[in-house]
C-alpha positions as CSV (number, residue, x, y, z in Angstrom):
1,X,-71.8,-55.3,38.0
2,X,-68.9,-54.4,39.7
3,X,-67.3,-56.1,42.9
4,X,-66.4,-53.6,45.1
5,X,-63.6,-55.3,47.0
6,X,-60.5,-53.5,49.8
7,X,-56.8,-54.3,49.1
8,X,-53.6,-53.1,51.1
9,X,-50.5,-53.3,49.4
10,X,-48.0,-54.2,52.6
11,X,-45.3,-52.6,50.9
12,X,-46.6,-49.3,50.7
13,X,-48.2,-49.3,54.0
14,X,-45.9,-47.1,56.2
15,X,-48.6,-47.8,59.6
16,X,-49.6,-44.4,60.3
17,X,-53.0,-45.7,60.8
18,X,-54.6,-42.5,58.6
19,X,-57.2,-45.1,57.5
20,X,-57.8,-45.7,61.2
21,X,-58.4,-41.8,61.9
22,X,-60.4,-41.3,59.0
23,X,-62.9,-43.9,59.2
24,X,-63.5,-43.0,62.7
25,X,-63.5,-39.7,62.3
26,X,-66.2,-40.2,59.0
27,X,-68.6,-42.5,60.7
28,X,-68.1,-41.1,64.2
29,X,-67.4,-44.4,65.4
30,X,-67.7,-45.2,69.3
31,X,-65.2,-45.0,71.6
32,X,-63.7,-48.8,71.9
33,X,-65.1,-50.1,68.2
34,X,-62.0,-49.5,65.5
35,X,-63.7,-51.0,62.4
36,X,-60.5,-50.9,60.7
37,X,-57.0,-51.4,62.3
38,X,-53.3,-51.4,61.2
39,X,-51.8,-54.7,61.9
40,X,-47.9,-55.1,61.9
41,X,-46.0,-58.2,61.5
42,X,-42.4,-59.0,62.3
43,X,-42.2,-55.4,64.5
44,X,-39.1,-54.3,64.9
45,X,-37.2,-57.0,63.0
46,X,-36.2,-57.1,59.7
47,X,-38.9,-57.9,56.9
48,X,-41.2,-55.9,59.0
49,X,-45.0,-55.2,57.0
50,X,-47.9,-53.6,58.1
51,X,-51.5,-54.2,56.6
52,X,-54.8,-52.4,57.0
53,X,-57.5,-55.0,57.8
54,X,-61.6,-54.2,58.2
55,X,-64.2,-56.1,56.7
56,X,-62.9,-57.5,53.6
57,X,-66.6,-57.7,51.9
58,X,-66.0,-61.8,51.3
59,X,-67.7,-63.1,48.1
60,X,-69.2,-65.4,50.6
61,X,-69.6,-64.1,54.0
62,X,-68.9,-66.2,56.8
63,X,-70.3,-63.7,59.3
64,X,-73.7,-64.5,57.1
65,X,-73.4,-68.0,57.0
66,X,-73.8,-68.2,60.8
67,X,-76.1,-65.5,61.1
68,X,-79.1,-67.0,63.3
69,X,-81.6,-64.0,62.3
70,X,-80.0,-63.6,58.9
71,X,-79.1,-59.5,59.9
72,X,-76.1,-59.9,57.4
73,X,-76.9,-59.1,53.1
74,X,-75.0,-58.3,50.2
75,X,-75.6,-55.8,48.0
76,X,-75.7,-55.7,44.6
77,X,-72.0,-54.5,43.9
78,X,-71.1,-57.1,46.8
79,X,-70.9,-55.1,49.7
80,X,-71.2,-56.9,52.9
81,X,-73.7,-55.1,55.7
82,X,-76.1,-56.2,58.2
83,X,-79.1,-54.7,59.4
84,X,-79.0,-53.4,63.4
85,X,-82.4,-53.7,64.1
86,X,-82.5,-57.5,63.3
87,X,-79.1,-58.6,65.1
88,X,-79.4,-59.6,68.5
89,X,-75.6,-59.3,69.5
90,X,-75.0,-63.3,69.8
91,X,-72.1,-62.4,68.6
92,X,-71.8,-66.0,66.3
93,X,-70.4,-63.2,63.6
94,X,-67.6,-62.1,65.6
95,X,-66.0,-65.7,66.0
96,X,-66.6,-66.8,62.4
97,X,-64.9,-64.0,60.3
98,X,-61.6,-64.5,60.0
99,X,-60.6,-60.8,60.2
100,X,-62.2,-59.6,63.7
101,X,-64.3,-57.4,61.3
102,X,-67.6,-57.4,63.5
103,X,-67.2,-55.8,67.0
104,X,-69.3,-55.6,70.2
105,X,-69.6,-52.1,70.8
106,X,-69.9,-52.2,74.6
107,X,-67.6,-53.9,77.5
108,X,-69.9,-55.3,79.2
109,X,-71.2,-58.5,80.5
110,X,-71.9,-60.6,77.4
111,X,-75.9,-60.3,76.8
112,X,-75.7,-56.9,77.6
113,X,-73.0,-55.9,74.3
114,X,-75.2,-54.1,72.3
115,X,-75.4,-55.0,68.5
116,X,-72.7,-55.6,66.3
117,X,-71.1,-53.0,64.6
118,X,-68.8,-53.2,61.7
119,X,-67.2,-51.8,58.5
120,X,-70.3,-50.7,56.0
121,X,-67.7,-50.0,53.3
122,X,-68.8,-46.3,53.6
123,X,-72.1,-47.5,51.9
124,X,-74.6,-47.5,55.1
125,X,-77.3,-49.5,55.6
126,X,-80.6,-50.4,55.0
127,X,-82.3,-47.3,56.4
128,X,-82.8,-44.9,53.4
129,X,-79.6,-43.4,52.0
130,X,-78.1,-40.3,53.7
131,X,-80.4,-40.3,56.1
132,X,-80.3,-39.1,59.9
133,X,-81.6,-42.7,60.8
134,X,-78.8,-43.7,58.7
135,X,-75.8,-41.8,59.4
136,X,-76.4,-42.8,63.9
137,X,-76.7,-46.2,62.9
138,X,-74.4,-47.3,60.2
139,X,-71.9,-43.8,59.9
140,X,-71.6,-42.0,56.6
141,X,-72.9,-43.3,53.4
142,X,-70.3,-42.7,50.7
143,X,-71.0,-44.7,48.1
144,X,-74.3,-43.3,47.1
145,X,-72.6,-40.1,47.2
146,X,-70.0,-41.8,44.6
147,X,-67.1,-41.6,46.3
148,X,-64.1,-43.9,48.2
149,X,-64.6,-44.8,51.7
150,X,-62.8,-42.5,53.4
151,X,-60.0,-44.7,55.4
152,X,-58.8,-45.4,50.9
153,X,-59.2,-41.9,50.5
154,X,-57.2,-40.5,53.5
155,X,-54.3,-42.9,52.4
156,X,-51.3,-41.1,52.2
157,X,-49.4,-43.9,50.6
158,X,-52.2,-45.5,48.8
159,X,-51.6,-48.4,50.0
160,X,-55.5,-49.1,50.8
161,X,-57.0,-49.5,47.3
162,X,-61.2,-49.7,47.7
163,X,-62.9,-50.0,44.6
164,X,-64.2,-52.6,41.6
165,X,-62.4,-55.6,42.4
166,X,-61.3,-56.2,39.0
167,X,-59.9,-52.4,38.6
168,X,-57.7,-53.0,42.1
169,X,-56.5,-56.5,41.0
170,X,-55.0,-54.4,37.9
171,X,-53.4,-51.6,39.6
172,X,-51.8,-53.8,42.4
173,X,-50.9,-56.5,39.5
174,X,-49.2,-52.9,38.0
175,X,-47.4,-52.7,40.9
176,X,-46.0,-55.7,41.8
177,X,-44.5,-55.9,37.6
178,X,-42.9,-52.1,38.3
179,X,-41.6,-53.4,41.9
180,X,-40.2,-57.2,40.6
181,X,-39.2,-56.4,37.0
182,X,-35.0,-56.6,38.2
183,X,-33.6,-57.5,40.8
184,X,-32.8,-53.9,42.6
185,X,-29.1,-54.7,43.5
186,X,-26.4,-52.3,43.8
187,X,-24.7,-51.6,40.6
188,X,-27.0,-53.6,38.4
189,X,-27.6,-50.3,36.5
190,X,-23.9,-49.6,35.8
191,X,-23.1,-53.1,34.9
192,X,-25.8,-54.2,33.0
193,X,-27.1,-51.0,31.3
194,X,-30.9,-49.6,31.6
195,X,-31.9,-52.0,28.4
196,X,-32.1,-54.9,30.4
């Protein structure tokens, strides 16, 4: 069964925050919840990177491990999601994942938050698939529909890989060969020939 599993290759993500855009603009998101969000490192100096971090859909959850009404499952191709009528907004989740990935969706005083709302991998919930129910709670259910989440897909760079773990794993492991094969130094072609 596959592992379905995000990756962002820093060196191919140019922070234009597409994925941002597109996963609001997919799930229709509310206004102060970015379940995804383009973080940059080093800005403005040199070595500068950006990544696109959400829910990274661990192997083993922290956000579940603290759950106290257990609102957080897996499925069976490993996506992480959690059911919004069992969460009470403790907000235990938010404090244990290392990412930021679940969000209070209200400013408000802190047991009046709402539930927790965070990436769904484009796959839902637990409501039935593609439903009305659904789609209010949980935003757009892609996966059943068979394709990408849509912040992968809107990816100008593709620099967000989503998919079978194993499958991403190869194509960035592609990469990083292509990218490191030579050192990429000025006149290393002329000197040293292209069979090298």
């Amino acid at each position: 069964m596959a592992r379905m599993k995000f990756l962002c290759d820093a060196e191919r993500c140019i922070e234009c925050n597409a994925c941002v855009t597109a996963c609001k603009n997919e799930n229709e998101v509310p206004w102060g919840v970015n379940r995804r969000r383009v973080v940059t490192l080093k800005d403005g100096e040199p070595g500068e990177k950006s990544i696109s971090v959400a829910c990274m859909h661990c192997t083993d959850a922290p956000c579940a491990a603290v759950c106290p009404v257990d609102c957080f499952y897996t499925t069976d191709d490993g996506i992480v999601l959690h059911d919004k009528d069992l969460c009470i907004g403790c907000g235990y989740c938010f404090y244990a994942c290392p990412f930021g990935a679940p969000q209070f969706p209200e400013e408000k005083a802190f047991g009046m938050r709402g539930k927790m709302d965070k990436c769904t991998f484009c796959a839902g919930g637990p409501d039935p698939d593609n439903s009305e129910a659904e789609f209010k709670k949980y935003g757009a259910n892609r996966i059943a529909e068979g394709k990408l989440p849509a912040c992968a897909e809107m990816c100008a760079t593709k620099a967000l890989l989503a998919g079978d773990g194993d499958m991403i794993a190869d194509i960035y492991r592609q990469r990083v060969i292509r990218r490191s094969g030579r050192p990429q130094t000025w006149g290393w072609q002329k000197a040293y020939g292209e069979s090298i």
